[in-house]
MDTraj code that builds the backbone (N, CA, C; nanometers):
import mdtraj as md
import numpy as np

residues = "UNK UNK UNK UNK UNK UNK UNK UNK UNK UNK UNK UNK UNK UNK UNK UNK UNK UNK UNK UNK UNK UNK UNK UNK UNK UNK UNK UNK UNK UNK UNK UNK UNK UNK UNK UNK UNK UNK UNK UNK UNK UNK UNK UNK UNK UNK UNK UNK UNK UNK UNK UNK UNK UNK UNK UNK UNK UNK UNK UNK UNK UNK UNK UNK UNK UNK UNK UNK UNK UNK UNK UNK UNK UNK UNK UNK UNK UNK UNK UNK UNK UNK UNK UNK UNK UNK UNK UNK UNK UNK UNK UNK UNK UNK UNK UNK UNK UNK UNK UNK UNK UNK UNK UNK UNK UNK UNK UNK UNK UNK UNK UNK UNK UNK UNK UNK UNK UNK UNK UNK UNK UNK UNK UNK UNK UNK UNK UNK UNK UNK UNK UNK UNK UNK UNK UNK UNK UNK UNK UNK UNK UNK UNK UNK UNK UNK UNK UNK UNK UNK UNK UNK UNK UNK UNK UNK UNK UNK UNK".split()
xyz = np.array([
    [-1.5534, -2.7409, -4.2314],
    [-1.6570, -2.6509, -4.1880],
    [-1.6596, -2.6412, -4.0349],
    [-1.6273, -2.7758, -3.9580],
    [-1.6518, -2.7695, -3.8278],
    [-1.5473, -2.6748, -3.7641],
    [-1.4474, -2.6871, -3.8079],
    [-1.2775, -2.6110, -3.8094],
    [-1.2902, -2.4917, -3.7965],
    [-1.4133, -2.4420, -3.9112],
    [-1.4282, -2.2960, -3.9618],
    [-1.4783, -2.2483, -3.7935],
    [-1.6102, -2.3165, -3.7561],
    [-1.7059, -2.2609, -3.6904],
    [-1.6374, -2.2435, -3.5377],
    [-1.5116, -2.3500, -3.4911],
    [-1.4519, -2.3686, -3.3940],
    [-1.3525, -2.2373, -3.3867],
    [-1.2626, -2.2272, -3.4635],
    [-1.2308, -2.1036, -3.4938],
    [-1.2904, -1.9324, -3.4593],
    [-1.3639, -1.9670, -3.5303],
    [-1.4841, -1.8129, -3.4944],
    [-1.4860, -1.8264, -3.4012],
    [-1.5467, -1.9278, -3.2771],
    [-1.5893, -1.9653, -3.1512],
    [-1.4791, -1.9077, -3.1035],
    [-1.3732, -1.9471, -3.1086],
    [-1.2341, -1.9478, -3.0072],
    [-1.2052, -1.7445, -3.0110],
    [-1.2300, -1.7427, -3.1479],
    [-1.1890, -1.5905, -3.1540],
    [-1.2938, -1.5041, -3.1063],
    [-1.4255, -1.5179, -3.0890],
    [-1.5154, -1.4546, -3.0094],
    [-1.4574, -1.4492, -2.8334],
    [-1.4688, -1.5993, -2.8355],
    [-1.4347, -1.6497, -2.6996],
    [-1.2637, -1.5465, -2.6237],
    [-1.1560, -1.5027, -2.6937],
    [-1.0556, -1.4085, -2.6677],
    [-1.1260, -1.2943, -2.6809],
    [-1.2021, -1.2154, -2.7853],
    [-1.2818, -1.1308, -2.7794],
    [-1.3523, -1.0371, -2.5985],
    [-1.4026, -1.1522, -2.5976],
    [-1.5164, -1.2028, -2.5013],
    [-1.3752, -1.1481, -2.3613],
    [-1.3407, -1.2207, -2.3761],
    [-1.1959, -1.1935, -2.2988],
    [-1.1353, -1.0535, -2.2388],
    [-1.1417, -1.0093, -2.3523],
    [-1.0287, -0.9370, -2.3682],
    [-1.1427, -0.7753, -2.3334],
    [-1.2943, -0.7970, -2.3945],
    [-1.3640, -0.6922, -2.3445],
    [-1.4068, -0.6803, -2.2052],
    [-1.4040, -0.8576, -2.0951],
    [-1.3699, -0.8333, -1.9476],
    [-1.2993, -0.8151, -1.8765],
    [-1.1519, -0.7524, -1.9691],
    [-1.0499, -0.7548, -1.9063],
    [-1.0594, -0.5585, -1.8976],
    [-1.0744, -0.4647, -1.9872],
    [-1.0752, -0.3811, -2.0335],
    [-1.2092, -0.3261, -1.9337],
    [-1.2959, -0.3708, -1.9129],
    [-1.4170, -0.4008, -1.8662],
    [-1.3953, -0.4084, -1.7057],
    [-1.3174, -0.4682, -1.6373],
    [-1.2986, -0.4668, -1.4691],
    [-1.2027, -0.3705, -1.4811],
    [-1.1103, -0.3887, -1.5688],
    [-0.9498, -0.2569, -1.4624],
    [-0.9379, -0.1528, -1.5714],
    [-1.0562, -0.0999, -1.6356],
    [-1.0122, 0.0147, -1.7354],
    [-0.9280, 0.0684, -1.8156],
    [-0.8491, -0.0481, -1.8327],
    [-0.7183, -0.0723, -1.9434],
    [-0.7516, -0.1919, -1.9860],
    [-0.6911, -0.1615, -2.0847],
    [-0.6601, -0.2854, -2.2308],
    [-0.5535, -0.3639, -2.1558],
    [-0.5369, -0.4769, -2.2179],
    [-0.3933, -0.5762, -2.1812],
    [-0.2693, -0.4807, -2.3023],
    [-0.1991, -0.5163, -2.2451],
    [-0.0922, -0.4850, -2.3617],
    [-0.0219, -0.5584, -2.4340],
    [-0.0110, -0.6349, -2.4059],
    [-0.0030, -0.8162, -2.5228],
    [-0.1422, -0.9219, -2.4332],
    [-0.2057, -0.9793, -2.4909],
    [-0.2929, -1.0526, -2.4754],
    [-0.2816, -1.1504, -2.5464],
    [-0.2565, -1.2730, -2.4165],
    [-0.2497, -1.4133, -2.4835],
    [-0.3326, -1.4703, -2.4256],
    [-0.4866, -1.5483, -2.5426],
    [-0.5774, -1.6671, -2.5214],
    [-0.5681, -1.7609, -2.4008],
    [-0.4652, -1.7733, -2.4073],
    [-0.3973, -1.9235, -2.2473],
    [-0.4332, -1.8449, -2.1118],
    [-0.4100, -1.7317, -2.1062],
    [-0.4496, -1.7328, -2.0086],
    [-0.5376, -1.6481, -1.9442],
    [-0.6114, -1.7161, -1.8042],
    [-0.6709, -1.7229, -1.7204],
    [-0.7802, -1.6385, -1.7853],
    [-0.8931, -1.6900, -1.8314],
    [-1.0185, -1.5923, -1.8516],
    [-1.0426, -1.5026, -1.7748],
    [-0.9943, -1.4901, -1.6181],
    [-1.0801, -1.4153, -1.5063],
    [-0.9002, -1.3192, -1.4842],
    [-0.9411, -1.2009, -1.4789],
    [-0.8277, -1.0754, -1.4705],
    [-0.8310, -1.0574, -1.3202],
    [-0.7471, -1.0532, -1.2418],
    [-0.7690, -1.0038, -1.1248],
    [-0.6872, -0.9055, -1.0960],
    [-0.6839, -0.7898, -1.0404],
    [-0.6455, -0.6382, -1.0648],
    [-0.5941, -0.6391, -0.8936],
    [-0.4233, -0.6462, -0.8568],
    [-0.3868, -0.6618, -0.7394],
    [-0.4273, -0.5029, -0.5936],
    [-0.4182, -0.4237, -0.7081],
    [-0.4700, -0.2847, -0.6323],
    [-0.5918, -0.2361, -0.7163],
    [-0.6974, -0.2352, -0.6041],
    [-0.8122, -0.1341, -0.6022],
    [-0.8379, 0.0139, -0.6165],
    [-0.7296, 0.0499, -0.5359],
    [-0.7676, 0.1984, -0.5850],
    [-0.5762, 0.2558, -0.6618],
    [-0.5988, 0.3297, -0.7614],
    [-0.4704, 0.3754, -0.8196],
    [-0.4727, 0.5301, -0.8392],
    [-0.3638, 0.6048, -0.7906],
    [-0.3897, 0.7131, -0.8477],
    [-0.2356, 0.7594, -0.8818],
    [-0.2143, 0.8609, -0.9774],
    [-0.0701, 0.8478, -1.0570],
    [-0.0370, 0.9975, -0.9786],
    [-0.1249, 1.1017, -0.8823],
    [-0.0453, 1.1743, -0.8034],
    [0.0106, 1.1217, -0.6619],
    [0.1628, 1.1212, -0.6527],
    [0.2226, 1.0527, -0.5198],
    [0.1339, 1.0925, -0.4113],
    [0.0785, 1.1984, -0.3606],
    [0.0141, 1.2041, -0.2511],
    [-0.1130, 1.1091, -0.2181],
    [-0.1965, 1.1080, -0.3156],
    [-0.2810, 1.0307, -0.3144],
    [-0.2821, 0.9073, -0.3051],
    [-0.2117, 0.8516, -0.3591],
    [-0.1288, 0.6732, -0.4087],
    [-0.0337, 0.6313, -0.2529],
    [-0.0215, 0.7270, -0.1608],
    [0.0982, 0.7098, -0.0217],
    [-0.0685, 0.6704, 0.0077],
    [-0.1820, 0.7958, 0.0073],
    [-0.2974, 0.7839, 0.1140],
    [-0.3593, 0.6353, 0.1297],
    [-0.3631, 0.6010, -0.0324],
    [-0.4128, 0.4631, -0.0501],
    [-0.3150, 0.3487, 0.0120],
    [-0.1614, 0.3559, 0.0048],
    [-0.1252, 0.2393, 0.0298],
    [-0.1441, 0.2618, 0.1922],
    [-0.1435, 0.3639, 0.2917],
    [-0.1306, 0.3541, 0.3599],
    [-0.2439, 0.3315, 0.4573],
    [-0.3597, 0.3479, 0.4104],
    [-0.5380, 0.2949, 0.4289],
    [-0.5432, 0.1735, 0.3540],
    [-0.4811, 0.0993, 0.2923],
    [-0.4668, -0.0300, 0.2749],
    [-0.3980, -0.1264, 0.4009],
    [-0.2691, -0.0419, 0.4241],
    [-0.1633, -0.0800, 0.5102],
    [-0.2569, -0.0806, 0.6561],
    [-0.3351, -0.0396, 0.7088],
    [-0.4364, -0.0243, 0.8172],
    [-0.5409, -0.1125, 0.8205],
    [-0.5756, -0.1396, 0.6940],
    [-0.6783, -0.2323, 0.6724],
    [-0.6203, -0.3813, 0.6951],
    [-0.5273, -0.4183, 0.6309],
    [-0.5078, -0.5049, 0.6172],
    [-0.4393, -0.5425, 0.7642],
    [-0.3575, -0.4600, 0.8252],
    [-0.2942, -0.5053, 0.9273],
    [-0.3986, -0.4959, 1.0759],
    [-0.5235, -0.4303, 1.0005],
    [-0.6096, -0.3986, 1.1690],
    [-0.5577, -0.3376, 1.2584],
    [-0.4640, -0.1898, 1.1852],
    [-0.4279, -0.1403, 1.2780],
    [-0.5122, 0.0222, 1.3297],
    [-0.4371, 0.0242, 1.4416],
    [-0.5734, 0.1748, 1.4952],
    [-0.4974, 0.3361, 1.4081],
    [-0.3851, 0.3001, 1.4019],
    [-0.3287, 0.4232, 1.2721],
    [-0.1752, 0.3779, 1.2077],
    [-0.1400, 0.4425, 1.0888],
    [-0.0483, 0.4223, 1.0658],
    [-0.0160, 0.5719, 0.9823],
    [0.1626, 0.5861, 1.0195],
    [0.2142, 0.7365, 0.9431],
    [0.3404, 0.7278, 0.9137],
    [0.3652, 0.7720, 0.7973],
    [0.4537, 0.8192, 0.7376],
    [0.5525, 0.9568, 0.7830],
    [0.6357, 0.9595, 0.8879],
    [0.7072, 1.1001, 0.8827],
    [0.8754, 1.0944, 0.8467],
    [0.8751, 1.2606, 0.8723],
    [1.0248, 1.3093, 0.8262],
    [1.1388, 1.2317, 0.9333],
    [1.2018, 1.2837, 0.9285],
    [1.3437, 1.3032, 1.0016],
    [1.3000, 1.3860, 1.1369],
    [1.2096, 1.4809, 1.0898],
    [1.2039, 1.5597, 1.2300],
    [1.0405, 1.5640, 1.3235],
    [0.9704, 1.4409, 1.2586],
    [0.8685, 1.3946, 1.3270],
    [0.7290, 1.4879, 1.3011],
    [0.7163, 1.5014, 1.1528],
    [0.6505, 1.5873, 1.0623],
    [0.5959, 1.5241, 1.0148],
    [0.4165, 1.4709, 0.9803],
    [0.3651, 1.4098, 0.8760],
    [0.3723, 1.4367, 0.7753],
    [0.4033, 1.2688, 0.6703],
    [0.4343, 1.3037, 0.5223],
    [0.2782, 1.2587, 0.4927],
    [0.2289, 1.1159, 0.5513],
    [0.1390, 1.0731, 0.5066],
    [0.0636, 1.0033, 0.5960],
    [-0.0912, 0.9835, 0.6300],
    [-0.1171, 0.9164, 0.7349],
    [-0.2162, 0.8509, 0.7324],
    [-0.2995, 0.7578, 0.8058],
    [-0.4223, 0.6942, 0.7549],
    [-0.4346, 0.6614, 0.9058],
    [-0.5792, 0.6856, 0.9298],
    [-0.6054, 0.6686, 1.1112],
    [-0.6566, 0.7877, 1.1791],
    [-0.6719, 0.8430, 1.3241],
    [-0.7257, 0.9015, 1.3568],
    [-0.6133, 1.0088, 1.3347],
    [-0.6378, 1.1832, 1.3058],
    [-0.5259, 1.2557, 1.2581],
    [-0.4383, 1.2951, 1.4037],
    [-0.4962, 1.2886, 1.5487],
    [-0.4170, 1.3527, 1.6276],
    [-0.3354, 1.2222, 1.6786],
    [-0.3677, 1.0952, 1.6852],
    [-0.3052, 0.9977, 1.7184],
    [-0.1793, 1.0348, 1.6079],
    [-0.2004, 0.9916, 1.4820],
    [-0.0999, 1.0230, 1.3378],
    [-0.0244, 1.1384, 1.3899],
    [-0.0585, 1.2146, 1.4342],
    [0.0391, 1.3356, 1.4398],
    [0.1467, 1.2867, 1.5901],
    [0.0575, 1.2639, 1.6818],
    [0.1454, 1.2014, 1.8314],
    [0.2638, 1.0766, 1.8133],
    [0.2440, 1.0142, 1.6826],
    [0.3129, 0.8958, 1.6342],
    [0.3714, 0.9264, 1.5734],
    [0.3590, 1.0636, 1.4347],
    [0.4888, 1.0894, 1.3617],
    [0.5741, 1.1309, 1.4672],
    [0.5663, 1.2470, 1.5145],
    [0.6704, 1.3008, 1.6316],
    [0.7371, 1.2225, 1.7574],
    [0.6932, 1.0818, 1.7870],
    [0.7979, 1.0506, 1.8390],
    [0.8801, 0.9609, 1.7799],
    [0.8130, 0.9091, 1.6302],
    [0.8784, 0.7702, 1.5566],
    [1.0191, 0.7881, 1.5266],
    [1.0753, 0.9314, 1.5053],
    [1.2075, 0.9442, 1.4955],
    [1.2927, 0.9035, 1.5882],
    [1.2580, 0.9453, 1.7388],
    [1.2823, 0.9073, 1.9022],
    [1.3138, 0.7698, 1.8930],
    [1.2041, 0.7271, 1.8880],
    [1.1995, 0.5183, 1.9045],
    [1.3200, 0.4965, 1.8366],
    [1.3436, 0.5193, 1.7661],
    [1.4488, 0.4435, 1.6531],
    [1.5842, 0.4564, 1.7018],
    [1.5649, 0.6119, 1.7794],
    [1.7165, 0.6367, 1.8201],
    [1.7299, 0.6052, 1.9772],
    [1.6536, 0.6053, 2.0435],
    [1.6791, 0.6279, 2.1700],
    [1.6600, 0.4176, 2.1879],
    [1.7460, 0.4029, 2.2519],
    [1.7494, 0.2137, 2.3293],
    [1.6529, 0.2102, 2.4187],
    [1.6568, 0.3389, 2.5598],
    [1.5869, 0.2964, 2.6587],
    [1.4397, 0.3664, 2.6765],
    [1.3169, 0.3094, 2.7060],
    [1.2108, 0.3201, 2.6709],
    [1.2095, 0.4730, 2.7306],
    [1.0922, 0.5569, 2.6668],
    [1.1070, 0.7100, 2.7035],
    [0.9222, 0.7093, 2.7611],
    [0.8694, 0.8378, 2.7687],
    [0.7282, 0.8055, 2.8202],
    [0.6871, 0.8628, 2.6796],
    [0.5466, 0.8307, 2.6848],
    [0.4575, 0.7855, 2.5555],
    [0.3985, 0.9273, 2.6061],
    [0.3650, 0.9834, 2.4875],
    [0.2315, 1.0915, 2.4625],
    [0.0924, 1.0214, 2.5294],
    [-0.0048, 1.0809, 2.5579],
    [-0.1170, 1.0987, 2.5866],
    [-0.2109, 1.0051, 2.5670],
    [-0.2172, 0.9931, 2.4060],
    [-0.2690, 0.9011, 2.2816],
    [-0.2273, 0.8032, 2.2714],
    [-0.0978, 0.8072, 2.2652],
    [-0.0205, 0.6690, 2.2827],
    [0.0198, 0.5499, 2.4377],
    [-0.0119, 0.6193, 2.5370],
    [0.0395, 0.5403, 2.6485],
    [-0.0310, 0.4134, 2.6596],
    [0.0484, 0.2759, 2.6636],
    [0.0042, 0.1683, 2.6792],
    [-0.0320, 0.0520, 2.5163],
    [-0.0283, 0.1690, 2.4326],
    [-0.0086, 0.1110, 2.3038],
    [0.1312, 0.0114, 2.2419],
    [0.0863, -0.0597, 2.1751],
    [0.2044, -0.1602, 2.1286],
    [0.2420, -0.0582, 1.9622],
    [0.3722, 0.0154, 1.9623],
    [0.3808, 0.0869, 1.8798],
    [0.5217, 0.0210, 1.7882],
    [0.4861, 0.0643, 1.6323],
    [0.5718, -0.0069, 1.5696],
    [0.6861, 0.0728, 1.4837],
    [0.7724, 0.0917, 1.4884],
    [0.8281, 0.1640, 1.3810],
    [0.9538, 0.1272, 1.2771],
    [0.9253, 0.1524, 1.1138],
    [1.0145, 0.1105, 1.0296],
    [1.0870, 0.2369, 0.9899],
    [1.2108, 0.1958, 0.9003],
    [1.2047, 0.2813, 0.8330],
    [1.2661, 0.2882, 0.6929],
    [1.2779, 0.3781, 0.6297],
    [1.3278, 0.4094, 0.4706],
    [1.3828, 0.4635, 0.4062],
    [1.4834, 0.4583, 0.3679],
    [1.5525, 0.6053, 0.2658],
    [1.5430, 0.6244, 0.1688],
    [1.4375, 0.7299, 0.1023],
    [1.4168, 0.7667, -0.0308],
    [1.4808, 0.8788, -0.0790],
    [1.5784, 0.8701, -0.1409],
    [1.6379, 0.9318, -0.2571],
    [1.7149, 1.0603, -0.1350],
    [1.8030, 0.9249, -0.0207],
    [1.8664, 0.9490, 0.0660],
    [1.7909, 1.0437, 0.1937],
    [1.6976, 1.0130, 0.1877],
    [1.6182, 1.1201, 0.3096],
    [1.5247, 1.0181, 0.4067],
    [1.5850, 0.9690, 0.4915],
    [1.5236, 0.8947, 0.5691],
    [1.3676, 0.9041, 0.6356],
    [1.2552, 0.8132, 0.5850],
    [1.1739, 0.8117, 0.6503],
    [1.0918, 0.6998, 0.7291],
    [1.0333, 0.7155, 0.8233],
    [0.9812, 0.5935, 0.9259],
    [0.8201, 0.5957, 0.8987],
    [0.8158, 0.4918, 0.9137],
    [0.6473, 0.4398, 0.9150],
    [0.6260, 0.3741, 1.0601],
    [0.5485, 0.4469, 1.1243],
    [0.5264, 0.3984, 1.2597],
    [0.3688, 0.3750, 1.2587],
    [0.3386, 0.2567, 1.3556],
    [0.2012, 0.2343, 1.3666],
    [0.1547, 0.1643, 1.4387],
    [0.0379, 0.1729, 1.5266],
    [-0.0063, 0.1518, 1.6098],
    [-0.1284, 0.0429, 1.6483],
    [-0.1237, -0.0556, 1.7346],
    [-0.2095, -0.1545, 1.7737],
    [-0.1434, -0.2492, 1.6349],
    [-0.2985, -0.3445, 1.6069],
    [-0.2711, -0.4325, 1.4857],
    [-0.2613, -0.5700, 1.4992],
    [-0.2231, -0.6890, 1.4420],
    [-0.2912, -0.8509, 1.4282],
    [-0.1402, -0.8728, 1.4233],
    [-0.1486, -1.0344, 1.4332],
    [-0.0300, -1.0658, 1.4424],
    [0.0720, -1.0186, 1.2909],
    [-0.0163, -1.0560, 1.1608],
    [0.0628, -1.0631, 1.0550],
    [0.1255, -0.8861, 1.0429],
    [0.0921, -0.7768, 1.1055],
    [0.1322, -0.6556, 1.1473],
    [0.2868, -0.6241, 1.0935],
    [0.3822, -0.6751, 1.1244],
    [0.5377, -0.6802, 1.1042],
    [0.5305, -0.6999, 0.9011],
    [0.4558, -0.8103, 0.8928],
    [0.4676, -0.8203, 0.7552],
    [0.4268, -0.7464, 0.6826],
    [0.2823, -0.6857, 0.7096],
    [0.2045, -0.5998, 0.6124],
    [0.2976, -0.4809, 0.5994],
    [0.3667, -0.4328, 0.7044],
    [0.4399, -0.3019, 0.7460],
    [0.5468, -0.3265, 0.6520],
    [0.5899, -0.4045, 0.6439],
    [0.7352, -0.4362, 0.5461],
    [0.6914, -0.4484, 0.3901],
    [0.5916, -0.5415, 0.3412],
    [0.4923, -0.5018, 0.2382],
    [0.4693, -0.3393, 0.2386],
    [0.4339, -0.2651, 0.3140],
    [0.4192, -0.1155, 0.2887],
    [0.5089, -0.0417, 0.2746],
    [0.6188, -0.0756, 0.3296],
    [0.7523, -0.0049, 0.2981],
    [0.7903, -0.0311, 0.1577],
    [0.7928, -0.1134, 0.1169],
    [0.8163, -0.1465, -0.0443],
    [0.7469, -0.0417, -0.0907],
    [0.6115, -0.0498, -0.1088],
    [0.5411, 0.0244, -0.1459],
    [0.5262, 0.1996, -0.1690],
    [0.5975, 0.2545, 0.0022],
    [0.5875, 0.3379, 0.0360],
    [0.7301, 0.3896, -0.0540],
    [0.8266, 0.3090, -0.0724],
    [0.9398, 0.3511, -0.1491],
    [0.9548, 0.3519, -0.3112],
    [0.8613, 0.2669, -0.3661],
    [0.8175, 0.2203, -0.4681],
    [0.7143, 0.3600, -0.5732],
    [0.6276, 0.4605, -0.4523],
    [0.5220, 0.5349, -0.5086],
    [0.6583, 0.6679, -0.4661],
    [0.7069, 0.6978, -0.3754],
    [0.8258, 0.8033, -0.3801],
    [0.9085, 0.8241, -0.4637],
    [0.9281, 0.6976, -0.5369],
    [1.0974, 0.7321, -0.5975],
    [1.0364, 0.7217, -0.7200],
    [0.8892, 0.6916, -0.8106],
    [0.8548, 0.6912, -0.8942],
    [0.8517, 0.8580, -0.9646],
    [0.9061, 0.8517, -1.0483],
    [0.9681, 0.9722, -1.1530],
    [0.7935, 1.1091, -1.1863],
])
top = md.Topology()
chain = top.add_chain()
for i, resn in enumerate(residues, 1):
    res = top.add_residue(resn, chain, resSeq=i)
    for name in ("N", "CA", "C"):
        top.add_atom(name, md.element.get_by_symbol(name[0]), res)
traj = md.Trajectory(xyz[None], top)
């Protein structure tokens, strides 16, 4: 009898589970196993399944987290793809991030930018090179930026 009642318990108790899991991140699990961790923790906050939107988020994440004063996404020819930060700084930073990359010896800075510590990566998605450049930011800055590039290549090349 005690067996019986322990039982029920345990299967409420996954129950119980499985409706706070469904309950914080608005999906079901898709195999759900008892062992683990009662508490779900959901690594991204905001999701959205159109690419434009999902660049906006990682890249207002990518700002947040790095404390930086903007960060952007441009072309080849210094064109915003995507940006998070003030929009005329974003625009003064796509257009020269192509420059930085190519040119060795330092050139003069836009307006917006003079005196700023400016950063730029970059990426080739589905062979079309793009840079993430960005501005000010904390020490861990280099990392978050490389974390965003994953990201930034990760929400592009998604089908």
């Amino acid at each position: 009898m005690w067996e019986v009642a322990r039982a029920q318990r345990a299967d409420a108790s996954c129950e119980a589970r499985r409706a706070l899991a469904v309950f914080s991140t608005g999906q079901e699990w898709a195999s759900y196993d008892p062992r683990m961790s009662s508490r779900l923790i959901e690594r991204r906050h905001r999701r959205s399944e159109q690419p434009t939107m999902a660049l906006r988020y990682q890249l207002e994440h990518t700002r947040e987290q790095a404390r930086l004063e903007a960060v952007v996404l441009a072309d080849e020819s210094g064109l915003v793809v995507g940006e998070a930060g003030d929009p005329a700084v974003c625009t003064e930073l796509a257009a020269i991030a192509p420059w930085m990359l190519r040119t060795p010896a330092r050139f003069p800075m836009p307006p917006l930018l003079r005196g700023a510590d400016v950063c730029v990566r970059s990426v080739n998605v589905h062979g079309v090179p793009l840079h993430l450049a960005a501005i000010g930011g904390s020490i861990a800055r280099d990392a978050v930026i490389a974390s965003s590039l994953r990201g930034v290549e990760r929400i592009l090349t998604r089908n």
